[in-house]
C-alpha positions in Angstrom: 42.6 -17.6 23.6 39.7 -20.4 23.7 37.9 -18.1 26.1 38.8 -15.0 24.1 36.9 -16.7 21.2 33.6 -17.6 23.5 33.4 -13.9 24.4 33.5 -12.7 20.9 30.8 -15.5 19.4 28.6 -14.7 22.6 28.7 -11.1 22.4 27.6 -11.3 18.5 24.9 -13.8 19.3 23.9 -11.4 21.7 23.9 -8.4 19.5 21.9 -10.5 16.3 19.9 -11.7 18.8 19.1 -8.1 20.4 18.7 -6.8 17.0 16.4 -9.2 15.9 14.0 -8.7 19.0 14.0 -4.5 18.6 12.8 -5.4 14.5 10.3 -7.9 15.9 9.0 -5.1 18.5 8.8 -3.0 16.1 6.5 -5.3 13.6 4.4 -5.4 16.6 4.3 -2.4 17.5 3.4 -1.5 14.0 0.7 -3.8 13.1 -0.9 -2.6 16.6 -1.0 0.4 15.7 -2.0 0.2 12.0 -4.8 -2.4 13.1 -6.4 0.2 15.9 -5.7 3.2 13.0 -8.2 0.7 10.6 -10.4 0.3 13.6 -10.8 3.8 14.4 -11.2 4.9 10.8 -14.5 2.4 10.3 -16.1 3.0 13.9 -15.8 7.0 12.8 -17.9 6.2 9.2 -19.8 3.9 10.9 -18.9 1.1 8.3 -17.5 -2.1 9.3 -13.8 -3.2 9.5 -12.4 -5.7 6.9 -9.5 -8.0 8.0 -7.5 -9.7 5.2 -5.0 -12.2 6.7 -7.0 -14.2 9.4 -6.2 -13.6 13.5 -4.8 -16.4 13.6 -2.6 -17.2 10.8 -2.0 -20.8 9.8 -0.2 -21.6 12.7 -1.7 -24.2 14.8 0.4 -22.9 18.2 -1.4 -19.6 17.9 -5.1 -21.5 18.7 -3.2 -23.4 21.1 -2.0 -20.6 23.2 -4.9 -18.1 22.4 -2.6 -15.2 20.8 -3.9 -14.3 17.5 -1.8 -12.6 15.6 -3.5 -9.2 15.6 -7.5 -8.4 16.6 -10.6 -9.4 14.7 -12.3 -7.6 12.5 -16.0 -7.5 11.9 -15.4 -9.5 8.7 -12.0 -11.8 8.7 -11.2 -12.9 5.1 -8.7 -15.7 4.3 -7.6 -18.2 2.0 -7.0 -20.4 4.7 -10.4 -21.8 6.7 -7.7 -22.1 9.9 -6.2 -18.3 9.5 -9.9 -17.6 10.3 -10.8 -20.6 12.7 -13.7 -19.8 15.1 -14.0 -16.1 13.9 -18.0 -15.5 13.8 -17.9 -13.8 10.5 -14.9 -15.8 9.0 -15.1 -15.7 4.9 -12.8 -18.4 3.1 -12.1 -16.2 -0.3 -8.7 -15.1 -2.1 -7.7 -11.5 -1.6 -7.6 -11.1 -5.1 -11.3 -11.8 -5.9 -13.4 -10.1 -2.4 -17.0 -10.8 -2.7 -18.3 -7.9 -1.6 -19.4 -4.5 -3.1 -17.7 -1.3 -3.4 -17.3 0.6 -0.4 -18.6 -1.7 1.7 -16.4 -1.4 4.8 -14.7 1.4 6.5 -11.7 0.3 6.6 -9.7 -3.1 5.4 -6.4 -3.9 7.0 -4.0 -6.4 5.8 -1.1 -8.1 7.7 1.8 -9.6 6.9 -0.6 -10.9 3.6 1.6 -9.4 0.6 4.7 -11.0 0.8 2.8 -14.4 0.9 1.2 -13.5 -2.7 2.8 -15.2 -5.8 3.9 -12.1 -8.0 3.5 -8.4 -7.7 0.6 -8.6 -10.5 -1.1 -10.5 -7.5 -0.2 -8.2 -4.9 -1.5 -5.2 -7.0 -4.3 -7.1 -7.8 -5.1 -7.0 -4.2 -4.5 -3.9 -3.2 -6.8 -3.1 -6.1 -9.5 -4.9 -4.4 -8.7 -4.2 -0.8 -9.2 -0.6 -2.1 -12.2 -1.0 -4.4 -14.4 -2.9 -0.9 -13.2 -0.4 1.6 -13.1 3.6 2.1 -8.9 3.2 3.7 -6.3 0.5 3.4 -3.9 0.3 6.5 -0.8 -2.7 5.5 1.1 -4.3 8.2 4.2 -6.7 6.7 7.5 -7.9 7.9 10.5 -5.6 8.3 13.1 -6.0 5.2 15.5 -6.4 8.5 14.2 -9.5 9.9 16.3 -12.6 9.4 13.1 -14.8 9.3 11.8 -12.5 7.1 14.8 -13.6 4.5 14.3 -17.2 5.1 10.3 -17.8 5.1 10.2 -19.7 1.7 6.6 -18.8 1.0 7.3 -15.0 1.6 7.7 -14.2 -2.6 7.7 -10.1 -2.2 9.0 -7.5 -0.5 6.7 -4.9 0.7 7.3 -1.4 2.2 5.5 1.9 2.4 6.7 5.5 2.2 3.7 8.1 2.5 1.3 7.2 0.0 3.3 4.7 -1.9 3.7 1.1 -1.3 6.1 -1.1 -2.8 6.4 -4.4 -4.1 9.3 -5.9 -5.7 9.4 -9.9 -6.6 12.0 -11.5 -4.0 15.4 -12.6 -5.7 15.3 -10.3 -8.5 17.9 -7.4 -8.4 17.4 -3.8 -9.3 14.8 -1.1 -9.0 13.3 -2.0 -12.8 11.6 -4.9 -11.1 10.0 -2.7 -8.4 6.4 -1.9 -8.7 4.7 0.7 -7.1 1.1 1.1 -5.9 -0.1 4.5 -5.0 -3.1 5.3 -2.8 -4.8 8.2 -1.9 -4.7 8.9 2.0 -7.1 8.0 4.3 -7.1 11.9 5.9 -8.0 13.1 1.9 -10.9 11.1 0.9 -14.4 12.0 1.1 -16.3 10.7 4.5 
């Protein structure tokens, strides 16, 4: 019976464990390919790319082991100096406030950046200004699936996307009444 028992408690370690590395993939796999979408969409209006979140998160191990999080940008924007540690055109400024004119980049891409933000006032706010400083805003955040994702204690919203439409709602508050939504028009529709 004791053996029966190990079976069953390795078999679901296994299967959270699997799980939890196909929702981790697929983060990845998503931020890649928003990040090279953002790159693509300021090389092809000749504009430069915006990065808010820095490469390398605050994270010490990432410098360590030289795996930032996602690639550069031509400008890397944090609130952190060590999210943007050793980037060329680093800029140390809050996502809600980006000192730079309208327009000014092709493209700004965001990870995993929303969730960290206080309220969803501040997240709008944001995505007001990530909009306002570049032509297309491509978001990359964690997977409502992830168990670390649920246990992060600075991560305050959720975010998620559906077409146009992304979503904020203020972590450990119930019900869609305390859902915002944020509406943008798509990159494919706005004048080069």
């Amino acid at each position: 019976m004791v053996h029966v028992t190990w079976f069953i408690v390795l078999g679901l370690c296994l299967g959270v464990g699997g799980w939890q590395l196909a929702v981790w993939l697929g983060e990845i796999r998503d931020k890649n390919k928003k990040h090279k979408a953002a790159r693509t969409h300021a090389l092809d209006r000749n504009k430069p790319l915006l990065i808010a979140g820095g490469p390398w998160g605050s994270k010490q191990i990432r410098h360590w082991l030289k795996m930032p999080a996602h690639g550069n940008g031509d400008i890397c924007l944090d609130i952190d100096r060590r999210a943007i540690s050793g980037h060329p055109k680093g800029v140390i400024a809050d996502v809600t406030n980006i000192p730079f004119t309208d327009k000014s980049f092709g493209a700004a891409f965001a990870s995993h950046l929303l969730e960290h933000l206080p309220t969803t006032g501040d997240a709008k706010k944001a995505l007001a200004e990530l909009n306002r400083v570049a032509e297309a805003v491509f978001i990359a955040y964690p997977s409502r699936q992830s168990i670390a994702n649920w246990i992060i204690p600075d991560h305050h919203l959720w975010v998620w996307q559906k077409s146009n439409t992304t979503y904020l709602k203020q972590r450990g508050k119930s019900g869609d009444k305390n859902k915002e939504e944020y509406t943008v028009e798509p990159a494919s529709e706005r004048p080069s």
